[in-house]
Legacy VTK file of the C-alpha trace (Angstrom):
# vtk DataFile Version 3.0
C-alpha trace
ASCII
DATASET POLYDATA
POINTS 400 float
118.613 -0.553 48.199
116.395 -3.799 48.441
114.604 -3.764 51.308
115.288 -7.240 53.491
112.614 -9.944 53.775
111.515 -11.042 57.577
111.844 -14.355 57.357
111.472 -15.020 61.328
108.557 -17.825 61.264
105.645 -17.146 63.816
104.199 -20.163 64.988
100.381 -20.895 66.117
100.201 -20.031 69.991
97.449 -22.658 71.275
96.811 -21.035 74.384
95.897 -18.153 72.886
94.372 -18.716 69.585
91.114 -19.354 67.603
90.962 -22.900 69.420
90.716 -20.965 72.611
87.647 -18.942 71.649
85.836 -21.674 70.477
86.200 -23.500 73.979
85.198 -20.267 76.146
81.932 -20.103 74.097
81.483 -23.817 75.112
82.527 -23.264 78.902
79.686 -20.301 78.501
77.078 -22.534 77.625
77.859 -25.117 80.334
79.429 -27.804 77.731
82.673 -28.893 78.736
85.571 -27.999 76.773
88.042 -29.584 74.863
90.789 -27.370 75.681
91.943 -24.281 77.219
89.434 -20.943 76.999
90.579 -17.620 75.792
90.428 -15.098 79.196
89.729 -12.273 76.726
86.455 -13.645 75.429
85.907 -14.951 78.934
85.763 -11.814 80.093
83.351 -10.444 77.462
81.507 -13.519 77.870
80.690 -12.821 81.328
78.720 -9.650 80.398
76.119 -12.273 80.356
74.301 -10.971 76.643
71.798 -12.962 76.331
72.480 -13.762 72.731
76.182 -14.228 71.509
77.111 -14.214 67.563
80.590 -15.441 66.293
81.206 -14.043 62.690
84.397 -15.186 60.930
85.142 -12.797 57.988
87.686 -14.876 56.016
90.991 -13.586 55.432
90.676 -10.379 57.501
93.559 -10.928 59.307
95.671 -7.967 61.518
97.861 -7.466 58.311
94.262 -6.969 55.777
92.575 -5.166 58.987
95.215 -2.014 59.625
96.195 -1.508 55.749
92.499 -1.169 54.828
91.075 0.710 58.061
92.007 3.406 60.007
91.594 3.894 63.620
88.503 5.413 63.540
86.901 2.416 61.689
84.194 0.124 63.390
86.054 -2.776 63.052
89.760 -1.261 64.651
87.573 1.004 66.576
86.394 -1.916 68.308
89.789 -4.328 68.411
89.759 -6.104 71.540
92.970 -7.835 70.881
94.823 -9.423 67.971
95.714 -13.239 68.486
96.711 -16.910 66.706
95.061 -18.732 63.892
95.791 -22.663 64.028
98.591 -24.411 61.739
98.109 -24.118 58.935
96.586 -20.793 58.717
93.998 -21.666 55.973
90.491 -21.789 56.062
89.669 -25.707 55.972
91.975 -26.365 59.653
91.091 -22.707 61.294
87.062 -22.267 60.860
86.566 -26.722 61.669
88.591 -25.664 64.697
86.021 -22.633 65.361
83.218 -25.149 64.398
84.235 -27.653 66.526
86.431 -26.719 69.360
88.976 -29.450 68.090
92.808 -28.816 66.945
93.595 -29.733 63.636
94.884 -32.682 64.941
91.788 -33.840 66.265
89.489 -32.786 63.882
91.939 -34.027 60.998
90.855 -31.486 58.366
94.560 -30.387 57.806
94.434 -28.531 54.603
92.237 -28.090 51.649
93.600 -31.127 49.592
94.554 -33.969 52.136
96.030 -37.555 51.264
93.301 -40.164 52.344
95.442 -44.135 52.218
92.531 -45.287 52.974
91.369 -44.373 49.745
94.636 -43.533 47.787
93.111 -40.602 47.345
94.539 -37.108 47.529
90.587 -34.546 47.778
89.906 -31.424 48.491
87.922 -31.384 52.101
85.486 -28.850 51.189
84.627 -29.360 48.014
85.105 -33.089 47.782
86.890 -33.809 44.604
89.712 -35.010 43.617
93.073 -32.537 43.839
93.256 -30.431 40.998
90.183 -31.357 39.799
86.129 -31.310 39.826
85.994 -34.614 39.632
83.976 -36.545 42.946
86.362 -38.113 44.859
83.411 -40.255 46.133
79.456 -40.201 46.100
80.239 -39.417 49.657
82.509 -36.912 51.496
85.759 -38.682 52.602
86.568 -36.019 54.970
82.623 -36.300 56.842
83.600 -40.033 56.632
86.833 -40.112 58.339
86.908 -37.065 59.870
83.224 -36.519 61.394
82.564 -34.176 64.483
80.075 -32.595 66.063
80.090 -28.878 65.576
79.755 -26.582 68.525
75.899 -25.624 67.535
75.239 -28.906 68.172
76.635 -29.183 71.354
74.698 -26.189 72.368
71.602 -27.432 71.705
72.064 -30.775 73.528
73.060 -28.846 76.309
69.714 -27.012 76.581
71.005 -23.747 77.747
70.485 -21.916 73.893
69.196 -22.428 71.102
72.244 -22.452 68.562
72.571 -22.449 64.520
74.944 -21.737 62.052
74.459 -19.022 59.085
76.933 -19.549 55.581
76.309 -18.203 52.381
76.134 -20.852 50.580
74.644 -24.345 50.929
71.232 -25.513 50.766
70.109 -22.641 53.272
72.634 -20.435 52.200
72.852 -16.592 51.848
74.546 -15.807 49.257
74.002 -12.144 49.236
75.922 -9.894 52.159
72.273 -8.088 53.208
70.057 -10.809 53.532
73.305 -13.046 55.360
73.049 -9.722 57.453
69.406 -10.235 58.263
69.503 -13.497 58.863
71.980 -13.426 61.365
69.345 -10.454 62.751
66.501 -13.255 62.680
68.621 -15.443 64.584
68.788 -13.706 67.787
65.008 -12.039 67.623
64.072 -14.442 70.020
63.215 -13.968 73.625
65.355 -16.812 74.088
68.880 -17.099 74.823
70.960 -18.092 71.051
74.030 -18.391 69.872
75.154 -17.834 66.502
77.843 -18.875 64.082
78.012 -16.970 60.938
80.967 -17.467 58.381
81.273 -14.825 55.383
84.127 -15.602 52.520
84.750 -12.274 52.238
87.721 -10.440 51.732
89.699 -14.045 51.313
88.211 -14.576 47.617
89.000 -11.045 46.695
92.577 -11.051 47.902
93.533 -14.436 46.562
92.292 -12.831 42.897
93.948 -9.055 43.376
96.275 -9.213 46.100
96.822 -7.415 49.465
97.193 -4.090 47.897
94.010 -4.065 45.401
91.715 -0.784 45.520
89.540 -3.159 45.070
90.268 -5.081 48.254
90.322 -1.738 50.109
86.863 -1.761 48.849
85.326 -4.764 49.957
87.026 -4.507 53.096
85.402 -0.950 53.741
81.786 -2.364 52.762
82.349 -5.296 55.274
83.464 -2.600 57.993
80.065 -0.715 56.990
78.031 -3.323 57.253
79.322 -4.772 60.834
78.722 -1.821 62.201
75.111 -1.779 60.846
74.367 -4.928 62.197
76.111 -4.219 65.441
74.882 -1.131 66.396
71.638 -1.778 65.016
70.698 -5.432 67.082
70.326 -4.882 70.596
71.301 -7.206 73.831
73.703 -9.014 71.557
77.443 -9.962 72.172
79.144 -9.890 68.905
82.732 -11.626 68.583
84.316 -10.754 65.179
87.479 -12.635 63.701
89.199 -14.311 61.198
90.202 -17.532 60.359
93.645 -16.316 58.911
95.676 -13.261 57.586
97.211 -13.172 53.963
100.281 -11.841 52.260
101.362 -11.209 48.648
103.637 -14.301 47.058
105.719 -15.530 44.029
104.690 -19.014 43.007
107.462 -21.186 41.478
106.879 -24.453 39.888
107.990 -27.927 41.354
107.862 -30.095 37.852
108.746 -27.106 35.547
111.647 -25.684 37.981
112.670 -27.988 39.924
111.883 -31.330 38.306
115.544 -33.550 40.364
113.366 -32.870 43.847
109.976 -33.197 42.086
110.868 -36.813 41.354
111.719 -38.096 44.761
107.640 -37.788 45.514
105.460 -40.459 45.273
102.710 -38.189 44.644
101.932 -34.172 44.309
102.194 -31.936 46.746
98.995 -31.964 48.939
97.535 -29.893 52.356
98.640 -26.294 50.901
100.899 -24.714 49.236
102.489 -22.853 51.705
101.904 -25.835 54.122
103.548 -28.708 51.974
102.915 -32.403 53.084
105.957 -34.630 50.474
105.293 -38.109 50.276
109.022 -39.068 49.305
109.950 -42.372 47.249
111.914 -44.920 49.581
115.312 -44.498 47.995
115.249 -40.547 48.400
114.562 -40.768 51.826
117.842 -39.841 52.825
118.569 -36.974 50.395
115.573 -35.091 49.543
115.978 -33.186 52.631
119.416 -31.903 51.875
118.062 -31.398 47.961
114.996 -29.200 49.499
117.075 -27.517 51.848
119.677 -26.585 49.286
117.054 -25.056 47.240
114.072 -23.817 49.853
116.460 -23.122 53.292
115.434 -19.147 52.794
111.702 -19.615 51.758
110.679 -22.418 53.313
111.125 -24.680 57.241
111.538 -28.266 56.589
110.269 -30.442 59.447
110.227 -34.653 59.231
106.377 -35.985 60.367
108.595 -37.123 63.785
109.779 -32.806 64.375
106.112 -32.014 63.599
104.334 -34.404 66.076
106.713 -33.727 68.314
106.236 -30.024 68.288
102.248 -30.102 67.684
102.213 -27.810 65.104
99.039 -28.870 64.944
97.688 -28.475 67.840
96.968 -30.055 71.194
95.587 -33.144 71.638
95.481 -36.774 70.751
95.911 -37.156 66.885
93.331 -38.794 64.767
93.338 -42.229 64.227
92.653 -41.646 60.494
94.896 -38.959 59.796
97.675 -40.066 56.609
97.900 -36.425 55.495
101.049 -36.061 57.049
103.547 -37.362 54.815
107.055 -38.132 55.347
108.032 -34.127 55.388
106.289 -30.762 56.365
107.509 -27.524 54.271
106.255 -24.402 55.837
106.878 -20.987 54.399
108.468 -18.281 55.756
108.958 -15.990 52.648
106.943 -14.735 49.505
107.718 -17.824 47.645
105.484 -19.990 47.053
105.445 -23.760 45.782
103.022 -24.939 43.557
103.211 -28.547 41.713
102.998 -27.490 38.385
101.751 -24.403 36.105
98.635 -26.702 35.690
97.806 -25.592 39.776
95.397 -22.879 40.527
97.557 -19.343 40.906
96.799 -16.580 43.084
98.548 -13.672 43.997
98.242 -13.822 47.965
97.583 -16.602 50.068
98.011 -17.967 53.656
98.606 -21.060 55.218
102.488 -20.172 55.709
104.229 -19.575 59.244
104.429 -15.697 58.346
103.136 -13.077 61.153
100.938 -12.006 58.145
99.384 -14.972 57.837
99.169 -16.134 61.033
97.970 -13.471 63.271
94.119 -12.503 63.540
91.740 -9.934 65.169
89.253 -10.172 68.142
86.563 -7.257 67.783
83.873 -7.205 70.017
81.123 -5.098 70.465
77.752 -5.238 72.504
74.576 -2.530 73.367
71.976 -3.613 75.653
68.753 -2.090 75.408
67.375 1.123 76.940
64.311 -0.600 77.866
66.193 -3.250 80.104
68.054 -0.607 81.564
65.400 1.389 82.164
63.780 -1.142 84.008
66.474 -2.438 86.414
66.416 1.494 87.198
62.829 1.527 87.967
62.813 -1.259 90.388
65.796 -0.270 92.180
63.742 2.823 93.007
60.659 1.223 93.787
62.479 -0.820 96.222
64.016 2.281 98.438
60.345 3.490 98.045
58.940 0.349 99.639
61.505 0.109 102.319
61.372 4.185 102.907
57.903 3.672 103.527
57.827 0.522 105.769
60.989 2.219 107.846
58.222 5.174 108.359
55.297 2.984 109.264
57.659 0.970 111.828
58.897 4.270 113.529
LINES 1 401
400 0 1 2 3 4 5 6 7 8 9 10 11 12 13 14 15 16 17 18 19 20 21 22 23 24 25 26 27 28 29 30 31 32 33 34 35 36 37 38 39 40 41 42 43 44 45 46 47 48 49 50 51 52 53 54 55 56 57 58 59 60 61 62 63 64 65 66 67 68 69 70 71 72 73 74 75 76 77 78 79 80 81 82 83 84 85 86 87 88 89 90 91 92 93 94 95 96 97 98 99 100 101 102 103 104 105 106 107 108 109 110 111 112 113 114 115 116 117 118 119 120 121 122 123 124 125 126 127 128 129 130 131 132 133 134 135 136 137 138 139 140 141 142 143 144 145 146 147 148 149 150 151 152 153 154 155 156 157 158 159 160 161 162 163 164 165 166 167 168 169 170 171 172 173 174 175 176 177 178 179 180 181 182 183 184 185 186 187 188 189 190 191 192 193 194 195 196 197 198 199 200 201 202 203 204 205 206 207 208 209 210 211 212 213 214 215 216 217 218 219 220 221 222 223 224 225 226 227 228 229 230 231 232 233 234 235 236 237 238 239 240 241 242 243 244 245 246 247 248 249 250 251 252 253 254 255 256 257 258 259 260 261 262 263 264 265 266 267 268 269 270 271 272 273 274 275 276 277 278 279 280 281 282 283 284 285 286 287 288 289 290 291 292 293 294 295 296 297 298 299 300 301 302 303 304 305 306 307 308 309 310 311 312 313 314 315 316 317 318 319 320 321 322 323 324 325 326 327 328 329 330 331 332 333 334 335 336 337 338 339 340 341 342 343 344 345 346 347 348 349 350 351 352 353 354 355 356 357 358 359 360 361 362 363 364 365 366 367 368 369 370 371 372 373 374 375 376 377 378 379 380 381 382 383 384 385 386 387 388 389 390 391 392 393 394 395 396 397 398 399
């Protein structure tokens, strides 16, 4: 017998989320934040380290976490809690969001390829090139144009309380190699200063996108990265560590708007853009009316249909006053709740997993934690807490 799909959607909680994090390390450094903190990571917060680091492994979400690792793992070992991603769950919305304490409608970086009127452009955020393509959208990047913020480093810094930086593997400063982005992060808190840290590793996201959920290979890469956390964990002392994800993954089916379904593909004005399991339609004035009921009578099972009105109205999101310059909302917002996954055409980039979809799997992510202070320190608090009955044991002699 065919086992049922769960199709139940699970939607971004914003009071308990990624967003939430990002605002208690803000409230810890004494910069105001944007939006509601996270008690869990207030709580480990208040341990008072005097260095904090905030790695996001990408892609390792609850679902990638207990199928690869077992209990006695580093990284379940130390599972503080499992919690939201943002809408969508996809790299580009959730780690700006971790970068700048903003909801993805404030921060406006909604997808990886986003509709720009200002430009009649449809680009990928990241990468900066046009959808489907690696051509330059611009000798500039539209999304740092439009959609600039300052990231949470920053706002450190200017707040004098730590000294703050951010650690990727690639980019001019990059580390492209898992060691020496290991050892950097290391560098960054061998200060007798306080720090915080960002670090961002791409890792296991590229891998499953490529092989799927299930790949040995997967299991692999997700065993090195448990490995390796707890080398860097257990071997850096007086240092809070807060692990997570930017989003989970699951296993799909991609099906072909102009090849399969070409009577719906021609209501659009344009492709598909934001995701692909987060589908912003740009539909042709004289569909307006039907290509809901046409979607529906095809998608009802695999995908929620919301009009831009349903997802204002329901912040999907996020909190917050939206951008002025957001257009990458079209007229209609598919989300998916199944396997199935649309893709324009056969032309499009095909994995087998992805995220970005309202699915539990996609969706949910980890908060690990772990933090050692040193002997020394301890030592010492010891030894003057001694020396001070001694002093008063010996005045309370000399007074009697």
């Amino acid at each position: 017998m065919k086992q049922e799909i769960n199709n139940e959607p699970c939607f971004p909680d914003y009071s308990d989320s990624i967003l939430n994090l990002s605002n208690s390390i803000l409230k810890f450094y004494g910069v105001q934040p944007f939006h509601e903190t996270l008690p869990g990571a207030d709580y480990l917060l208040s341990k008072n380290f005097p260095h904090v680091v905030l790695i996001v492994l990408d892609g390792l979400g609850m679902n990638i976490l207990e199928r690869n690792l077992s209990y006695r793992d580093f990284l379940r070992r130390n599972l503080y809690s499992d919690y939201s991603s943002v809408f969508p769950p996809t790299t580009t919305a959730s780690t700006t969001t971790a970068l700048s304490g903003l909801s993805p409608a404030e921060h406006g970086w909604l997808g990886w390829d986003v509709y720009f009127e200002q430009e009649d452009k449809t680009v990928c955020c990241f990468l900066n090139t046009l959808q489907g393509t690696k051509e330059q959208a611009a000798d500039y990047s539209l999304a740092q144009k439009y959609f600039p913020y300052k990231n949470i480093a920053d706002l450190i810094n200017e707040s004098g309380n730590a000294k703050a930086n951010i650690i990727f593997p690639f980019g001019e400063n990059g580390h492209p190699k898992l060691r020496n982005w290991i050892q950097a992060i290391k560098d960054s808190v061998n200060t007798p200063k306080k720090t915080f840290t960002y670090a961002y590793w791409e890792s296991p996201d590229y891998e499953l996108h490529l092989q799927g959920n299930r790949s040995n290979d997967v299991m692999k890469i997700v065993t090195e990265l448990n490995a390796e956390m707890a080398y860097l964990c257990e071997t850096t002392k007086d240092t809070l560590f807060l692990i997570t994800a930017d989003h989970g993954h699951e296993d799909i089916q991609n099906v072909f708007f102009q090849e399969d379904y070409p009577e719906i593909a021609k209501m659009l004005k344009r492709p598909c853009s934001l995701e692909p399991r987060a589908i912003s339609f740009y539909v042709k004035d004289e569909y307006k009316d039907s290509f809901a009921r046409e979607f529906n009578d095809k998608f009802s099972r695999d995908y929620l249909l919301f009009t831009k009105e349903e997802v204002l109205e329901k912040k999907l999101f996020g909190p917050g006053k939206l951008h002025e310059n957001i257009t990458g909302i079209g007229d209609f917002v598919a989300t998916a709740i199944s396997y199935k996954t649309i893709l324009w055409n056969k032309n499009c980039s095909q994995f087998k997993s992805h995220h970005a979809g309202l699915r539990k799997e996609e969706m949910r992510i980890p908060l690990i934690w772990y933090g050692k202070k040193t002997r020394k320190n301890l030592g010492n608090t010891i030894f003057m807490t001694v020396m001070a009955l001694i002093v008063a044991f010996l005045v309370y002699v000399l007074v009697i």
